[in-house]
mmCIF file as gemmi writes it, N, C-alpha and C atoms, coordinates in Angstrom:
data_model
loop_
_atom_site.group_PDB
_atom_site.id
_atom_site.type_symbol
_atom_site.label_atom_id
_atom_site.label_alt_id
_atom_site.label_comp_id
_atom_site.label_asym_id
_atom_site.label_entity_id
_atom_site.label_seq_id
_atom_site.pdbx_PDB_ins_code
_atom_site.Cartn_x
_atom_site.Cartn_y
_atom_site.Cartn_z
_atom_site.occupancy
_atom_site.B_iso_or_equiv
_atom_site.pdbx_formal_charge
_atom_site.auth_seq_id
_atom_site.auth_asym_id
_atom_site.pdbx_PDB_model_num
ATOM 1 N N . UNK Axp A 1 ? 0.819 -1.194 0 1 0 ? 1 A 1
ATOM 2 C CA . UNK Axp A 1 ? 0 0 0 1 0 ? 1 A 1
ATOM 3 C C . UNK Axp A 1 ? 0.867 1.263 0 1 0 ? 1 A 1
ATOM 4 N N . UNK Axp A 2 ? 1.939 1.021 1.042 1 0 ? 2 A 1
ATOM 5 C CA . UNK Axp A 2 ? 2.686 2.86 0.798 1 0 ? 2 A 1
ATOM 6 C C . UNK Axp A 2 ? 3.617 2.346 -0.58 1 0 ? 2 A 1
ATOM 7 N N . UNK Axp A 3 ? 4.141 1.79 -1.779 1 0 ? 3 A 1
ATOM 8 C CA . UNK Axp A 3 ? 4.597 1.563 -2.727 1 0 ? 3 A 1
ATOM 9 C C . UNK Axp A 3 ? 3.66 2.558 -3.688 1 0 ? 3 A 1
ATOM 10 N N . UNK Axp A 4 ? 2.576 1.753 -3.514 1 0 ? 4 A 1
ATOM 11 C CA . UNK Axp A 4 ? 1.06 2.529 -4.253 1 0 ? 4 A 1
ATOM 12 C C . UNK Axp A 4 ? 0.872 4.102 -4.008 1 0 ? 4 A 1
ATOM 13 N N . UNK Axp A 5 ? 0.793 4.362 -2.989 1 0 ? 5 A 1
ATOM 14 C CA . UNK Axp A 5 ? 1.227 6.164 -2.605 1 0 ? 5 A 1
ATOM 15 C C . UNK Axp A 5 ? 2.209 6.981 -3.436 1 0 ? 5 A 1
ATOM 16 N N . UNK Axp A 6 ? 3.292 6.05 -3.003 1 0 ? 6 A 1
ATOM 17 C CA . UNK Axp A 6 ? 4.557 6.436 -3.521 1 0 ? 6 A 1
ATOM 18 C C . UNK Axp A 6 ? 4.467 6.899 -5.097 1 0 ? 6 A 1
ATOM 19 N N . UNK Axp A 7 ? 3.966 5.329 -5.577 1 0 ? 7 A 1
ATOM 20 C CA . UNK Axp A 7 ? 4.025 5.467 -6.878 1 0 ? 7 A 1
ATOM 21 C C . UNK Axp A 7 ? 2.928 6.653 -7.541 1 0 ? 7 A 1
ATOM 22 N N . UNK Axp A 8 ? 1.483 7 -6.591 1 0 ? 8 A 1
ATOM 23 C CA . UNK Axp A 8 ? 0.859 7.823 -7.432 1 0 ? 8 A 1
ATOM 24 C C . UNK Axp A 8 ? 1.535 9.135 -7.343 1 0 ? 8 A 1
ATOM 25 N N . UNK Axp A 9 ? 2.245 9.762 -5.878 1 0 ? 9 A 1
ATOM 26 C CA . UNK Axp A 9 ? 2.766 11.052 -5.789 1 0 ? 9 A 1
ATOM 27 C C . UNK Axp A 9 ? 3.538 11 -6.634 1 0 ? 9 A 1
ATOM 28 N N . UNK Axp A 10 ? 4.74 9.845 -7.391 1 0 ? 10 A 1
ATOM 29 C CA . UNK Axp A 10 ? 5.402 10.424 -8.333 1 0 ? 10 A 1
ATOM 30 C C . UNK Axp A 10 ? 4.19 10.561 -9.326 1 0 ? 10 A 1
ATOM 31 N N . UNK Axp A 11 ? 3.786 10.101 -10.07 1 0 ? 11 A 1
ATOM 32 C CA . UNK Axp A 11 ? 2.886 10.562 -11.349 1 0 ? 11 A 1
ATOM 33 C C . UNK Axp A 11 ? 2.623 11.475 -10.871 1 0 ? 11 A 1
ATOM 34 N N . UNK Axp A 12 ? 2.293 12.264 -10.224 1 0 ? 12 A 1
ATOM 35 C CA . UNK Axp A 12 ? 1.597 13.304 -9.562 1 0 ? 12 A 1
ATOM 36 C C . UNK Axp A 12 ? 2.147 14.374 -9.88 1 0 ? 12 A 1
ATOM 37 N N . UNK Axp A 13 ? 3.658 14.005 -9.909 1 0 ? 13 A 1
ATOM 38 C CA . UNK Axp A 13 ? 4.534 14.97 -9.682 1 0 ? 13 A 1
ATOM 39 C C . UNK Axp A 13 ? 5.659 15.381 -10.997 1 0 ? 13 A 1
ATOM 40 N N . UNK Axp A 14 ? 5.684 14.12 -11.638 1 0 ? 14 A 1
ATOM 41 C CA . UNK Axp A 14 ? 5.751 14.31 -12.948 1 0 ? 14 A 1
ATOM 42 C C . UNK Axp A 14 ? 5.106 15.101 -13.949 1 0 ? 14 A 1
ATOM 43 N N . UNK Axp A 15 ? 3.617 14.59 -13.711 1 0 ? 15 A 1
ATOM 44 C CA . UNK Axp A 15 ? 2.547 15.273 -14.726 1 0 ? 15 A 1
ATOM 45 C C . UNK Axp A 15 ? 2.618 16.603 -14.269 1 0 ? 15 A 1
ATOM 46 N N . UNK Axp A 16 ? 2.904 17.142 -13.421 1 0 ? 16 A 1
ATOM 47 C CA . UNK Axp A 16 ? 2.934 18.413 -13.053 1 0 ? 16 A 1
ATOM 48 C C . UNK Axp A 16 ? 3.787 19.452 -13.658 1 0 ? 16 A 1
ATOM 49 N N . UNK Axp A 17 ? 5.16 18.835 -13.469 1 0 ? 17 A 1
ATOM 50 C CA . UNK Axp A 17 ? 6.296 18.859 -14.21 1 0 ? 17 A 1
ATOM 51 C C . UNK Axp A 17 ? 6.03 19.108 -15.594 1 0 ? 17 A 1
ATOM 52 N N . UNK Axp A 18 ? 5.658 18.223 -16.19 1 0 ? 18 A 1
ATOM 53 C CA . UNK Axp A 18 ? 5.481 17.837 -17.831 1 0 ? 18 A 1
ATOM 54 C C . UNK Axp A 18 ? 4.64 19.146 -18.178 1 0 ? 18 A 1
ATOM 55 N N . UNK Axp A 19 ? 3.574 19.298 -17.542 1 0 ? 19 A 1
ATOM 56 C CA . UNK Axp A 19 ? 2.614 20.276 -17.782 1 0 ? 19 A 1
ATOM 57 C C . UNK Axp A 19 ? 3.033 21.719 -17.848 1 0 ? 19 A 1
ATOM 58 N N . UNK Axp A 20 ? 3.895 22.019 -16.468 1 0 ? 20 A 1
ATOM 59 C CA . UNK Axp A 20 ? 4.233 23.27 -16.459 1 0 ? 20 A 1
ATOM 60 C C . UNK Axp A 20 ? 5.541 23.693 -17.861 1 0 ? 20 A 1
ATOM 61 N N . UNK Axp A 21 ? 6.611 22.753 -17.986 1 0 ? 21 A 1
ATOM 62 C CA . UNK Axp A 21 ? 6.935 22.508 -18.886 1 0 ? 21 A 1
ATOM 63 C C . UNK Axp A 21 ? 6.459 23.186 -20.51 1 0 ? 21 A 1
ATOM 64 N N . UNK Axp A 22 ? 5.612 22.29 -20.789 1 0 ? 22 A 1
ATOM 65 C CA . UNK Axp A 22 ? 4.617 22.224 -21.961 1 0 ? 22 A 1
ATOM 66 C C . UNK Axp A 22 ? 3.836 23.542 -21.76 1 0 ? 22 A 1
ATOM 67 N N . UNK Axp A 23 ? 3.503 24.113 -20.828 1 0 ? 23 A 1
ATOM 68 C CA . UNK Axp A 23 ? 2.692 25.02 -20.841 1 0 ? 23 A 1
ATOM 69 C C . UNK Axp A 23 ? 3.475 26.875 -20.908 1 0 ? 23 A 1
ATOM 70 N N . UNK Axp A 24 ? 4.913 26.523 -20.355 1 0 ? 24 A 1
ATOM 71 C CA . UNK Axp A 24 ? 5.379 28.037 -20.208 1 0 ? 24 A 1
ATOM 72 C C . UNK Axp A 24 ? 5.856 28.558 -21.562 1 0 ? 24 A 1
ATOM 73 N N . UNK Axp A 25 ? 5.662 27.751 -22.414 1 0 ? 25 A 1
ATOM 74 C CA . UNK Axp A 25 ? 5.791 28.229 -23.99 1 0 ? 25 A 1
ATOM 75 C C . UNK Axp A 25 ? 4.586 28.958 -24.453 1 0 ? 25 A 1
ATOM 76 N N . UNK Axp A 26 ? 3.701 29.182 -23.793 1 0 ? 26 A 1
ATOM 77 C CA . UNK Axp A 26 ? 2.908 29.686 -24.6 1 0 ? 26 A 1
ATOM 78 C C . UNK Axp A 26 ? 1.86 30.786 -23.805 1 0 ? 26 A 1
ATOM 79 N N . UNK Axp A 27 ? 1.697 31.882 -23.959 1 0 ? 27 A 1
ATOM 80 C CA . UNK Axp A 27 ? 0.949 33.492 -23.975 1 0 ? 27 A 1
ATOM 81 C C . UNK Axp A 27 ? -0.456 33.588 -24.438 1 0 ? 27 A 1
ATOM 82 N N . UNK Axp A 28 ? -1.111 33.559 -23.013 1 0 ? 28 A 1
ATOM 83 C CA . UNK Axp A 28 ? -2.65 33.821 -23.239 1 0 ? 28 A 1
ATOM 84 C C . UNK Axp A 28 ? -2.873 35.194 -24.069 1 0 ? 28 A 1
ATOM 85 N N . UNK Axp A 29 ? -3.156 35.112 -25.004 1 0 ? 29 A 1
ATOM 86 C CA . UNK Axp A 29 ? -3.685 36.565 -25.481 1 0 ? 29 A 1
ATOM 87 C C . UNK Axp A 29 ? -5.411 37.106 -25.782 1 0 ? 29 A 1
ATOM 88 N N . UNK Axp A 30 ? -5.823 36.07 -25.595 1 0 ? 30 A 1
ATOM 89 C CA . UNK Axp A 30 ? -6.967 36.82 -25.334 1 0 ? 30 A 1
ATOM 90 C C . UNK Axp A 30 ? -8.233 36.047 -24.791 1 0 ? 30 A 1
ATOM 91 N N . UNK Axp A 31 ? -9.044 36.242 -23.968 1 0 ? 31 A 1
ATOM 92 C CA . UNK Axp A 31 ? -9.824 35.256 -24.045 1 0 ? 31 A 1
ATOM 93 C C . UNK Axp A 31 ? -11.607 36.011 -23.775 1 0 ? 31 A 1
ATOM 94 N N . UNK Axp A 32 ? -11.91 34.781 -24.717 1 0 ? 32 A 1
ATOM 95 C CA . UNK Axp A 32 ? -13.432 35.018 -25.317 1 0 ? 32 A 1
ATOM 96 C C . UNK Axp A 32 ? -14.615 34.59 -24.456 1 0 ? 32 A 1
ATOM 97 N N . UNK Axp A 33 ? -16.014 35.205 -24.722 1 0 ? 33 A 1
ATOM 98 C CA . UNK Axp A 33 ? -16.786 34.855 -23.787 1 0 ? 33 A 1
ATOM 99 C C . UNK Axp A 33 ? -18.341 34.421 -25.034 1 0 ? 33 A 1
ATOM 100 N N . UNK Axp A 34 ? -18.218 33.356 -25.046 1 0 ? 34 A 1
ATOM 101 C CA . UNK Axp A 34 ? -19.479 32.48 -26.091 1 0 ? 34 A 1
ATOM 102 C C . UNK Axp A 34 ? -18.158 32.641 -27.101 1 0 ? 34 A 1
ATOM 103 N N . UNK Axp A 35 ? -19.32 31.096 -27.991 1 0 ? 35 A 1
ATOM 104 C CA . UNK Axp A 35 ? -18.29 30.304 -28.804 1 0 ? 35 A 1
ATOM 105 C C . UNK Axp A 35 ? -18.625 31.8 -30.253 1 0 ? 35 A 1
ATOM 106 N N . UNK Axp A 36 ? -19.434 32.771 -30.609 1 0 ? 36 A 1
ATOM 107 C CA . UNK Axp A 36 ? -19.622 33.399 -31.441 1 0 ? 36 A 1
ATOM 108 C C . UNK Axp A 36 ? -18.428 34.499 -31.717 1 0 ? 36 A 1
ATOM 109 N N . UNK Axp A 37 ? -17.639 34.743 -30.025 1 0 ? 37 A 1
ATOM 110 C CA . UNK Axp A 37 ? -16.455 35.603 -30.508 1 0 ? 37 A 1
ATOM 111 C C . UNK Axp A 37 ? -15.621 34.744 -30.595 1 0 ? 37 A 1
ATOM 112 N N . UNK Axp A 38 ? -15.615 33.718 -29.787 1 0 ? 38 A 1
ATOM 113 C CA . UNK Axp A 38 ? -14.657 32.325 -29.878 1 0 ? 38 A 1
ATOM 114 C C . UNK Axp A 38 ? -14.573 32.366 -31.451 1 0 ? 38 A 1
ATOM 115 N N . UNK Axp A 39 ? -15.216 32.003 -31.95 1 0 ? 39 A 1
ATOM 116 C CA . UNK Axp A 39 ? -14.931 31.555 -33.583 1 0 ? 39 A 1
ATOM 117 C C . UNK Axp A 39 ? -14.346 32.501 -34.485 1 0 ? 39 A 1
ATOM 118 N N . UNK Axp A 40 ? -14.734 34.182 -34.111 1 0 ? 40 A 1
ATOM 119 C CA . UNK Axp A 40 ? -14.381 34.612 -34.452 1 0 ? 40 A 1
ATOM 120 C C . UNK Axp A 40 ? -12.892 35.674 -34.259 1 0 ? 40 A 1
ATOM 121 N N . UNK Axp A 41 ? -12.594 35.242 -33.108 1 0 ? 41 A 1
ATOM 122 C CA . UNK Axp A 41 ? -11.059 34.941 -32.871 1 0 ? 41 A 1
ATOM 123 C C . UNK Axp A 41 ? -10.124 34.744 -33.575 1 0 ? 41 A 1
ATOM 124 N N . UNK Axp A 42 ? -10.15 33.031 -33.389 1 0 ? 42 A 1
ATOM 125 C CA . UNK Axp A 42 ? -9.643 31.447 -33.931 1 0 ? 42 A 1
ATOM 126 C C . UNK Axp A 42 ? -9.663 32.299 -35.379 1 0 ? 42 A 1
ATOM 127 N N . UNK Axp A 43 ? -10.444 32.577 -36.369 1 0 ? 43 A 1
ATOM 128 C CA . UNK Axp A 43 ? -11.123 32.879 -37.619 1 0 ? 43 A 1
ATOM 129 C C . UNK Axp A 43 ? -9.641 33.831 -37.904 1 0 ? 43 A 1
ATOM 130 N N . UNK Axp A 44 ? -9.651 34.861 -36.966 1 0 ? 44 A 1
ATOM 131 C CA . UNK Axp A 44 ? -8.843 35.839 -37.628 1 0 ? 44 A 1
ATOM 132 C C . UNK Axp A 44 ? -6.755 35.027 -37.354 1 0 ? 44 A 1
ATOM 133 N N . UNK Axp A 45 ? -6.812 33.921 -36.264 1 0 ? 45 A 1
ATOM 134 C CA . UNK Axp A 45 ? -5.443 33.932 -36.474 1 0 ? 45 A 1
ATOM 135 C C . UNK Axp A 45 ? -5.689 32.8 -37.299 1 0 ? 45 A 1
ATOM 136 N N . UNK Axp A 46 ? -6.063 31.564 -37.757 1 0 ? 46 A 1
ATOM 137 C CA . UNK Axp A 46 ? -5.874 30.793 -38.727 1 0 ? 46 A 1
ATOM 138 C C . UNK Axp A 46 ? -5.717 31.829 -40.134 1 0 ? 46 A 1
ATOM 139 N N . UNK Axp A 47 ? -6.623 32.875 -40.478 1 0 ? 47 A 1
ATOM 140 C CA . UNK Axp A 47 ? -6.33 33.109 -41.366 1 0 ? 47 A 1
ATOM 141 C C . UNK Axp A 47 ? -4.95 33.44 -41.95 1 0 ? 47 A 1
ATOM 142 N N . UNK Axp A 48 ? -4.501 33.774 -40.49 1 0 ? 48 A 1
ATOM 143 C CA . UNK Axp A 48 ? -2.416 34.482 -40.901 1 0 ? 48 A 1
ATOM 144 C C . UNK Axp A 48 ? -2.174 33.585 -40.046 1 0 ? 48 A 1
ATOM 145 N N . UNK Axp A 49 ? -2.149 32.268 -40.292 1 0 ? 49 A 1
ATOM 146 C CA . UNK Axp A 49 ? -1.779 31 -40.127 1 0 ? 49 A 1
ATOM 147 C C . UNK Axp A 49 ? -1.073 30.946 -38.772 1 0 ? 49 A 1
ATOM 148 N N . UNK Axp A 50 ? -1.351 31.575 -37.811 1 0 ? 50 A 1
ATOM 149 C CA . UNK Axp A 50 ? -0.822 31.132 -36.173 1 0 ? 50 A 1
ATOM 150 C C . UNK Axp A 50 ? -1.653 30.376 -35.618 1 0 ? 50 A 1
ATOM 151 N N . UNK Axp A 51 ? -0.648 29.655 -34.946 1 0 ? 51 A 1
ATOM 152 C CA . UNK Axp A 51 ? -0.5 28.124 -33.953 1 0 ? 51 A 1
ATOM 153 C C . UNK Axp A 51 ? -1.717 28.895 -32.557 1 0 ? 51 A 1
ATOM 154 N N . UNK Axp A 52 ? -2.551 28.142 -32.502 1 0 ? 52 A 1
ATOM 155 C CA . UNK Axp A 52 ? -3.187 28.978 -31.342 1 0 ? 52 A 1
ATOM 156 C C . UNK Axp A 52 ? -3.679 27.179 -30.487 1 0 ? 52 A 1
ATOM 157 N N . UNK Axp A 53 ? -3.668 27.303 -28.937 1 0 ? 53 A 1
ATOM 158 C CA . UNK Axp A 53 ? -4.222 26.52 -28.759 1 0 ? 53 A 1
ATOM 159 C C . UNK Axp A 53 ? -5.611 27.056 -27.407 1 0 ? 53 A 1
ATOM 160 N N . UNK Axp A 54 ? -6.544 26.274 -27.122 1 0 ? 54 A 1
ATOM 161 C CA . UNK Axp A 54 ? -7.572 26.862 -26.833 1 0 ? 54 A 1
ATOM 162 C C . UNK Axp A 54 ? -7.679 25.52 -25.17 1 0 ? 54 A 1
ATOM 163 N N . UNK Axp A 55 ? -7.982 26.835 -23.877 1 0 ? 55 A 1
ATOM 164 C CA . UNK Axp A 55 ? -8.517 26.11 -22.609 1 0 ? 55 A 1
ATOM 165 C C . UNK Axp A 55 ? -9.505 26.651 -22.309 1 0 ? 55 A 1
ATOM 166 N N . UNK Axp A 56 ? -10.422 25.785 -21.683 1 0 ? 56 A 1
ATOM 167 C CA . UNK Axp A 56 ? -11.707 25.956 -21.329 1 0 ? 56 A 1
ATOM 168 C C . UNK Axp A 56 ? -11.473 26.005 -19.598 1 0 ? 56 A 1
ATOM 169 N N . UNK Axp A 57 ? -11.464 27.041 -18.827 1 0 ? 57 A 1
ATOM 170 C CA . UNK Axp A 57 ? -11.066 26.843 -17.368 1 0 ? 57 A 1
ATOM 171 C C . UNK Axp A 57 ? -12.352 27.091 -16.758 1 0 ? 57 A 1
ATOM 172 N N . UNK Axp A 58 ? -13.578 27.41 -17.098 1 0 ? 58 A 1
ATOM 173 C CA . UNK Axp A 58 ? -14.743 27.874 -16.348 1 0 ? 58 A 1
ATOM 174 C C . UNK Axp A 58 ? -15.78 26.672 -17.719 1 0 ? 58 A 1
ATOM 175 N N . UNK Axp A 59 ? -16.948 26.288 -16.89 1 0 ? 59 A 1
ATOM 176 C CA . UNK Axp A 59 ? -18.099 26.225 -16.999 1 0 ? 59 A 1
ATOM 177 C C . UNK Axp A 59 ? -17.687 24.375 -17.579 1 0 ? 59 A 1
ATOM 178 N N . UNK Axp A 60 ? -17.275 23.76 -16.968 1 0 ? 60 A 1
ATOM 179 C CA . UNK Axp A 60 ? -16.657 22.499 -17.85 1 0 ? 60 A 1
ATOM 180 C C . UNK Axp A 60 ? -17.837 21.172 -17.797 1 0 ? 60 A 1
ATOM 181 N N . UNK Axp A 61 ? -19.035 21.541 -17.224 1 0 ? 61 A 1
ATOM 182 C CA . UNK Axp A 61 ? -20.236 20.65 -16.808 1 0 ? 61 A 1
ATOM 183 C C . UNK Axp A 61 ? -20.795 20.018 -18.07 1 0 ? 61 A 1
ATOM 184 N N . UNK Axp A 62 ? -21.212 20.764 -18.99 1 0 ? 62 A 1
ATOM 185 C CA . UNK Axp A 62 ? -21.626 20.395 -20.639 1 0 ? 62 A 1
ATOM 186 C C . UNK Axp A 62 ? -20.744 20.628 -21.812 1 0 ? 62 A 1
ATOM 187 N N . UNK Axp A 63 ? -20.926 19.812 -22.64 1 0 ? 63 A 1
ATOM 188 C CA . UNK Axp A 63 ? -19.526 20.03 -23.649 1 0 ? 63 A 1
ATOM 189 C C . UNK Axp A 63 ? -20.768 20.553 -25.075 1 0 ? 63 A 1
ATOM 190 N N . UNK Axp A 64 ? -21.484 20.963 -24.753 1 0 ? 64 A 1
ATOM 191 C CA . UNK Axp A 64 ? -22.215 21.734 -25.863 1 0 ? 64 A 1
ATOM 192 C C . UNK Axp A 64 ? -21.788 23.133 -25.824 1 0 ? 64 A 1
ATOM 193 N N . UNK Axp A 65 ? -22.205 23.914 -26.598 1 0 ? 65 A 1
ATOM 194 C CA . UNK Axp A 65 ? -21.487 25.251 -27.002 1 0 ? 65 A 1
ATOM 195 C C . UNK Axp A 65 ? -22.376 26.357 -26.175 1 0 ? 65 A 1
ATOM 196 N N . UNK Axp A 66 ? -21.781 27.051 -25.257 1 0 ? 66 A 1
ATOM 197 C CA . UNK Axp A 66 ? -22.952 28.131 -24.525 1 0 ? 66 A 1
ATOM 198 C C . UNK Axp A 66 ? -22.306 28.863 -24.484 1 0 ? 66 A 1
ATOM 199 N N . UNK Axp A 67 ? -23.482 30.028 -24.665 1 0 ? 67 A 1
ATOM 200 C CA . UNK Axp A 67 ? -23.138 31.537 -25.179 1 0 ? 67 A 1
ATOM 201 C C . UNK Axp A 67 ? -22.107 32.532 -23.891 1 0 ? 67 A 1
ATOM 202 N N . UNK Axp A 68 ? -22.262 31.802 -22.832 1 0 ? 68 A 1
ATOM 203 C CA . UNK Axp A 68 ? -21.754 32.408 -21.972 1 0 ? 68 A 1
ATOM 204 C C . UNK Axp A 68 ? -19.982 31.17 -21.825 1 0 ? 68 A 1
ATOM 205 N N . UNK Axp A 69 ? -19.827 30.244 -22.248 1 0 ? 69 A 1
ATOM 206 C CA . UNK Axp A 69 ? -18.429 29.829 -21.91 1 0 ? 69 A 1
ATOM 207 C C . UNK Axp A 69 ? -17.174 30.692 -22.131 1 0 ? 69 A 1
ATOM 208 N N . UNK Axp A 70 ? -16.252 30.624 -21.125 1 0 ? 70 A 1
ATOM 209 C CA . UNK Axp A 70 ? -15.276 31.217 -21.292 1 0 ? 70 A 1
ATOM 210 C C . UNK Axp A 70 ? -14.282 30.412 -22.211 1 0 ? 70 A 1
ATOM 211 N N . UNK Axp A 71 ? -13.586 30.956 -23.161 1 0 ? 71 A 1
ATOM 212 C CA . UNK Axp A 71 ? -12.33 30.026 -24.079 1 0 ? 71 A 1
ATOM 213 C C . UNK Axp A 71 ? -11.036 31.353 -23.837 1 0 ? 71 A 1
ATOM 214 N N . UNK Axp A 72 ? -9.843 30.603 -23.113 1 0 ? 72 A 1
ATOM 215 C CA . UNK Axp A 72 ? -9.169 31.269 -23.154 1 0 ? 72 A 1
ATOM 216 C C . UNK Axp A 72 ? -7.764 30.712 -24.147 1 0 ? 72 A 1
ATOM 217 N N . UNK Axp A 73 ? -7.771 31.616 -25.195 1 0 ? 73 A 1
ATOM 218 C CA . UNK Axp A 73 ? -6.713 31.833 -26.493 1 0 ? 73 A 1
ATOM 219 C C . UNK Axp A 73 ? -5.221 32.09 -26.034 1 0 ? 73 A 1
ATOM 220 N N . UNK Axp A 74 ? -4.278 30.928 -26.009 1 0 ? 74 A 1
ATOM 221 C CA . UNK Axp A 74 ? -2.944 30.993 -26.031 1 0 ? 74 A 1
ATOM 222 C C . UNK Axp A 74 ? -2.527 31.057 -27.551 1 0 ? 74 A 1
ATOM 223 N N . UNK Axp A 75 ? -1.427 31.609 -27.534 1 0 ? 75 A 1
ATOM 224 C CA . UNK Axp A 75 ? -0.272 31.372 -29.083 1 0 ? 75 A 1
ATOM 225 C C . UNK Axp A 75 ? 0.927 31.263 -28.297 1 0 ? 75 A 1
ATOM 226 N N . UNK Axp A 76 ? 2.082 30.86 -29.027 1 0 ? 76 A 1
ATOM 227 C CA . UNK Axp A 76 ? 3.305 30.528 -28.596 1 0 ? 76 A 1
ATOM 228 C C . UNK Axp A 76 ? 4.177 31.822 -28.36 1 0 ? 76 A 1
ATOM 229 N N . UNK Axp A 77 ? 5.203 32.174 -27.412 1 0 ? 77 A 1
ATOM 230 C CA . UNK Axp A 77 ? 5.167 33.431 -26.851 1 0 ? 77 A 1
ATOM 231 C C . UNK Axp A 77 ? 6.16 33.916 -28.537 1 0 ? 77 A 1
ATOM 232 N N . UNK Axp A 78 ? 6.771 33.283 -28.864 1 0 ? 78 A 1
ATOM 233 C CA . UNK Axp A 78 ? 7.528 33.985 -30.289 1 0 ? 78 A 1
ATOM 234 C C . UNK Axp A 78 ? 6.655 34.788 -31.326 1 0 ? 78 A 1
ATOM 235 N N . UNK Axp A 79 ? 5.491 34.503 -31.186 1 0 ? 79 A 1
ATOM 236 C CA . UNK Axp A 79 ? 4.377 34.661 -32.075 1 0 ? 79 A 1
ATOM 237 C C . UNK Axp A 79 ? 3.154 35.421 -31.9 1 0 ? 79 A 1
ATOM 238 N N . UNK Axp A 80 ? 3.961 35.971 -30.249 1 0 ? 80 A 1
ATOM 239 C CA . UNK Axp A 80 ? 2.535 36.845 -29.664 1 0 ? 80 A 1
ATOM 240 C C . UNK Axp A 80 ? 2.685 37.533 -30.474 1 0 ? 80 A 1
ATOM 241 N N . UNK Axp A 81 ? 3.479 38.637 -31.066 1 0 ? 81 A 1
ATOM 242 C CA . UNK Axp A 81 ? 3.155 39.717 -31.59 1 0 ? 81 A 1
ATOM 243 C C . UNK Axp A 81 ? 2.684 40.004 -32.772 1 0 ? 81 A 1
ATOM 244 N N . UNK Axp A 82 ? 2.594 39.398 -33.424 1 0 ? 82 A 1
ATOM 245 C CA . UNK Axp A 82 ? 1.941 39.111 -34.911 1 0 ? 82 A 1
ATOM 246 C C . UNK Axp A 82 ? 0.934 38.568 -34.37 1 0 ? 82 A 1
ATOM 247 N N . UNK Axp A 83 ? 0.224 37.416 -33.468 1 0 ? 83 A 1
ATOM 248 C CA . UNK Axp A 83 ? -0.697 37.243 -33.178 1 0 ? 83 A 1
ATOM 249 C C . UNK Axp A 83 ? -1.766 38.298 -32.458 1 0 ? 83 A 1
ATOM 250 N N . UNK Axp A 84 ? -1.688 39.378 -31.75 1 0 ? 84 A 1
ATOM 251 C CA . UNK Axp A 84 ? -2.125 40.373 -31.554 1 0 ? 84 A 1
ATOM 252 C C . UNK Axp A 84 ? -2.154 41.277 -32.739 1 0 ? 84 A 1
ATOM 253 N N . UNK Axp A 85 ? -1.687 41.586 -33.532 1 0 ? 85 A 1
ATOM 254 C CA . UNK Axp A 85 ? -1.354 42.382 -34.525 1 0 ? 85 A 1
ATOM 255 C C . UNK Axp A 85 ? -2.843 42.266 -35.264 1 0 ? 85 A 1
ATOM 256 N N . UNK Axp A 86 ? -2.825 40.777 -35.389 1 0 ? 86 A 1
ATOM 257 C CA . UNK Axp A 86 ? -3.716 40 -36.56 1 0 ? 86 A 1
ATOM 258 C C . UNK Axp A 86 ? -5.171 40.093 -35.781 1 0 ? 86 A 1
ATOM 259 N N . UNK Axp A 87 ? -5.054 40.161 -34.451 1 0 ? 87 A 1
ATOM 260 C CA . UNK Axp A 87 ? -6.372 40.355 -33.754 1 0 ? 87 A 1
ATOM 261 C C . UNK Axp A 87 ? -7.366 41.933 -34.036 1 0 ? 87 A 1
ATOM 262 N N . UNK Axp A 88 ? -6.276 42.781 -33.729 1 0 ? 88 A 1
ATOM 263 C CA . UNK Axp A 88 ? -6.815 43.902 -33.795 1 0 ? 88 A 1
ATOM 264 C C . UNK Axp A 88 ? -6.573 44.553 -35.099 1 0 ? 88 A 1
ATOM 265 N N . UNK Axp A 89 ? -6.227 44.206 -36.501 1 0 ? 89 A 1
ATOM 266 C CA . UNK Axp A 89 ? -6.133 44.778 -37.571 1 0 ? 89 A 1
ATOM 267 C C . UNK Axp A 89 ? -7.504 44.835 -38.201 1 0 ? 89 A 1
ATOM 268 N N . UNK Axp A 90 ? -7.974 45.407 -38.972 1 0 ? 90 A 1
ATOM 269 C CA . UNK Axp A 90 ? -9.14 45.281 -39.571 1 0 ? 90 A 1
ATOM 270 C C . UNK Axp A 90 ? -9.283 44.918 -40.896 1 0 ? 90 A 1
């Protein structure tokens, strides 16, 4: 039984690791409220082809699309600035 402990605090502690890792590469730049600005976000950096990836940290109960979910918009920090650029250009 304490082997079993042992062994989950390491995973525990790894994945943590791995995560923070994986995660300090990349710069929230903006985040949306309903999937209608959501899309239209996403819309404007695919078009000038930036890497964007998308977390859902609020409302995670239904995986249907509601007007009120929060999506918060990372890009990779090399790329914030053209990625903002591309947000607010018209």
């Amino acid at each position: 039984m304490l082997y079993l402990a042992i062994y989950l605090i390491v995973i525990i502690i790894l994945f943590t690791f791995i995560q923070f890792n994986l995660n300090r590469k990349w710069k929230l730049i903006y985040t949306a409220f309903g999937y209608q600005n959501y899309f239209l976000i996403i819309g404007k950096l695919r078009k000038e082809g930036i890497q964007y990836k998308t977390k859902l940290p609020m409302n995670l109960r239904s995986r249907v699309f509601n007007e009120n979910t929060q999506y918060d918009i990372y890009v990779k920090k090399d790329v914030e600035h053209e990625a903002l650029q591309s947000l607010y250009h018209n």
